[in-house]
C-alpha positions as CSV (number, residue, x, y, z in Angstrom):
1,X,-36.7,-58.0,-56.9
2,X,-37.6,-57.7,-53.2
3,X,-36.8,-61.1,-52.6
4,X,-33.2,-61.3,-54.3
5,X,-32.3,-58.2,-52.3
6,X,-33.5,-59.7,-49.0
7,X,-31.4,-62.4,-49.8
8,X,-28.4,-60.1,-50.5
9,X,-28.7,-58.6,-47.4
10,X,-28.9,-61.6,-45.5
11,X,-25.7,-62.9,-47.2
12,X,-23.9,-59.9,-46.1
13,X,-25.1,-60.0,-42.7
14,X,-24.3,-63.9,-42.5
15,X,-20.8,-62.9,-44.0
16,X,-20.2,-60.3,-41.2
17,X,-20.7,-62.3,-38.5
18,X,-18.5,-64.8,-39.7
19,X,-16.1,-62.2,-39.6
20,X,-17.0,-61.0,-36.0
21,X,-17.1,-64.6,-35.1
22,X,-13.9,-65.2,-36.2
23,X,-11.6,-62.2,-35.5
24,X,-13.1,-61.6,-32.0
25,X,-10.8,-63.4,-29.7
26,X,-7.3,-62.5,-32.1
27,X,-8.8,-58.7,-31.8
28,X,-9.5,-58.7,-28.1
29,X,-5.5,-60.8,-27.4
30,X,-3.7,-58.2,-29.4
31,X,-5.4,-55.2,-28.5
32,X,-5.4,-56.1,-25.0
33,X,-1.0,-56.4,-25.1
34,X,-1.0,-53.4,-27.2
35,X,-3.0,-51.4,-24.8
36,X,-2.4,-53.6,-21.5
37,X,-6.5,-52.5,-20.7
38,X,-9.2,-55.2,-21.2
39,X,-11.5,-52.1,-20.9
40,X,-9.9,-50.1,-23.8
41,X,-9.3,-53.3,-25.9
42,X,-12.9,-53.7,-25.9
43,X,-13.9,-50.4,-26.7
44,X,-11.7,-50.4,-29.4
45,X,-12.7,-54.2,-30.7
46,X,-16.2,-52.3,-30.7
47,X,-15.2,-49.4,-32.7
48,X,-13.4,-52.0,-35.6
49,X,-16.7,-53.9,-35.8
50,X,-18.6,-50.7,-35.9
51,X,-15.7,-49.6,-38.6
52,X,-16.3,-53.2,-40.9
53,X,-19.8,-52.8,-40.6
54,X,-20.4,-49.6,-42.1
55,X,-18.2,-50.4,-45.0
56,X,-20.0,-54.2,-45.0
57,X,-20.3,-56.0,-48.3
58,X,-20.3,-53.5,-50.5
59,X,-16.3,-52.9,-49.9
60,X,-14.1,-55.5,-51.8
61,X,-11.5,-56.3,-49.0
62,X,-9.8,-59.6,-49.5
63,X,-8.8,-60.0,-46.0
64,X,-10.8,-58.8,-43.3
65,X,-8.2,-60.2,-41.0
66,X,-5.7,-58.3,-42.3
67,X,-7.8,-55.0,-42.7
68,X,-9.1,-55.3,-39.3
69,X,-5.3,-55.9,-37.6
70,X,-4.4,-52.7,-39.5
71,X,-7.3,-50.8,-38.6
72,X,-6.2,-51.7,-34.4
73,X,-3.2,-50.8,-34.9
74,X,-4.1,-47.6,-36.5
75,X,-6.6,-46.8,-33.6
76,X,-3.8,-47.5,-30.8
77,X,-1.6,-44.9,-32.0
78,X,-4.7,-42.7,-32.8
79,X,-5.7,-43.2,-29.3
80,X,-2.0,-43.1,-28.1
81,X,-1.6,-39.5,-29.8
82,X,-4.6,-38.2,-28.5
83,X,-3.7,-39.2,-24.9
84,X,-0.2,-37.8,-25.7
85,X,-1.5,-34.3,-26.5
86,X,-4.0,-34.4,-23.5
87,X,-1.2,-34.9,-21.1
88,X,1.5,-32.2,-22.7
89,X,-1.5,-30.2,-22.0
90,X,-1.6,-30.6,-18.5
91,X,2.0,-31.4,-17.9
92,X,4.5,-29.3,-15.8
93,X,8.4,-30.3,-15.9
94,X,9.9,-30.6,-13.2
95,X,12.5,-27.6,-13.6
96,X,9.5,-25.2,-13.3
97,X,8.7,-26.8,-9.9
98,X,9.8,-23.1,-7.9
99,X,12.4,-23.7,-5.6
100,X,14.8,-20.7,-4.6
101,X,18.6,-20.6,-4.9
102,X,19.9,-22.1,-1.8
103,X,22.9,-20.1,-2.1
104,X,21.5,-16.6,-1.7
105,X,18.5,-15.1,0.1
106,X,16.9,-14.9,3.2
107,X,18.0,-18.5,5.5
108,X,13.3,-18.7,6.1
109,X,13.8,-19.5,1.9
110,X,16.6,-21.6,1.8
111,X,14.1,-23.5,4.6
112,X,11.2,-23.1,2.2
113,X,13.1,-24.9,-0.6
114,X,13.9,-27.7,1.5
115,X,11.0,-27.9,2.5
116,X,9.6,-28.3,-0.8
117,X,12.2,-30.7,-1.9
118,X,11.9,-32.8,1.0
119,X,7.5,-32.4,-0.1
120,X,8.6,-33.6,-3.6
121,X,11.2,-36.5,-2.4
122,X,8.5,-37.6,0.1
123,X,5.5,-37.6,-3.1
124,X,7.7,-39.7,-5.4
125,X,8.6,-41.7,-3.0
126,X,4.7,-43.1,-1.6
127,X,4.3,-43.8,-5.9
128,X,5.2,-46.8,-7.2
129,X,8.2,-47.9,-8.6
130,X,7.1,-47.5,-12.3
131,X,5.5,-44.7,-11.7
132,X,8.5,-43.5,-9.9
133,X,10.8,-44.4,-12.8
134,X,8.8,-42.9,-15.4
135,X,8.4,-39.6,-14.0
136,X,11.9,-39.5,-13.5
137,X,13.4,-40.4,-16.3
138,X,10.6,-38.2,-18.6
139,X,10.9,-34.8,-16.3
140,X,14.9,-35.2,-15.0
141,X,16.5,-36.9,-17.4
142,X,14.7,-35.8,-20.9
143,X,14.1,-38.9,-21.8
144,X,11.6,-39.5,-24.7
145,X,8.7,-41.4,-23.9
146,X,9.1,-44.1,-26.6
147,X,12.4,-44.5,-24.8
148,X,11.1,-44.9,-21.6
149,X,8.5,-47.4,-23.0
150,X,11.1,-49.5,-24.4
151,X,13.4,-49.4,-21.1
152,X,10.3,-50.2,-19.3
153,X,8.5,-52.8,-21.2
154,X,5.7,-51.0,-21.6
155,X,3.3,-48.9,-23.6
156,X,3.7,-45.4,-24.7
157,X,-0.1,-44.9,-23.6
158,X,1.0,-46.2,-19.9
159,X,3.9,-44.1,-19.8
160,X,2.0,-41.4,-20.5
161,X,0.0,-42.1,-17.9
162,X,2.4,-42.7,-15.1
163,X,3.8,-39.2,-15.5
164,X,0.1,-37.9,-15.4
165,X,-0.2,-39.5,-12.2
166,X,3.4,-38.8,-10.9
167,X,2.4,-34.8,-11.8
168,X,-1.1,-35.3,-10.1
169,X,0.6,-36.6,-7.1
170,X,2.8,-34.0,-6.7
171,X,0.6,-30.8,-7.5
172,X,-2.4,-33.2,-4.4
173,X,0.7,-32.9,-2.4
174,X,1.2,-29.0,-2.4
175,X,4.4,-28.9,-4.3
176,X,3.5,-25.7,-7.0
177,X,4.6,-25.2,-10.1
178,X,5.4,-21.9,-12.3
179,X,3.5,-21.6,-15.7
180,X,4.6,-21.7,-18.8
């Protein structure tokens, strides 16, 4: 009995490397568009195998191709969500950047305001041009961020993470912002 399950088990484990062997490079490709990050691609290709070897042989899944495909694109927009929520967290728009009515007040605040305008002009302008864009067309011009991806050519996840940096360049820079 010993023996016939020992041999089980090493069919299984044969069986799952095939798998591995086979879907690794397709996994790595697609993962790595998906989430333009060799580093996150990885850890995600990790996380699938992890995933299909847990449920091994004793699932019945016809394709393993097609199961592990779903299961990446599943864990993108897991991740993509997450990352999403982080950065709402953290985020400030741009109309709670405090800047005083040029139009009334003292002429030392209508100084102040340029001056923090001119700060904020200056920040966006040493970030780069995506990042730039991004930031901009998220926190001025209400753009969704699945609109911006598309308009951009890029992922939701980097979009995401160009406003983070756009809103951690400007609070580095001294430019304050009210809270919600």
């Amino acid at each position: 009995m010993r023996d016939l399950q020992h041999t089980a088990g090493s069919v299984a484990r044969q069986r799952m490397a095939d798998v591995f062997r086979g879907l690794d490079a397709p996994l790595r490709a697609f993962l790595t568009q998906q989430t333009r990050s060799m580093d996150d691609a990885e850890d995600l290709v990790q996380e699938i195998f992890l995933r299909l070897w847990r449920m091994g042989a004793a699932t019945e899944i016809r394709s393993f191709k097609a199961f592990a495909f779903k299961m990446a694109c599943n864990l993108v927009k897991d991740r993509s969500r997450r990352t999403h929520t982080r950065m709402m967290r953290q985020a400030v728009p741009a109309g709670d950047i405090q800047l005083s009515d040029m139009g009334e007040g003292e002429p030392s605040s209508v100084v102040q305001s340029m001056q923090m305008l001119g700060m904020v002009s200056e920040t966006l302008a040493k970030l780069r041009p995506s990042t730039r864009e991004a930031f901009v067309l998220y926190r001025m011009e209400a753009c969704s961020q699945a609109q911006i991806a598309a308009h951009l050519g890029i992922s939701v996840s980097m979009v995401e993470k160009h406003v983070s940096q756009a809103t951690a360049a400007l609070r580095n820079a001294g430019v304050e912002f009210s809270e919600r």
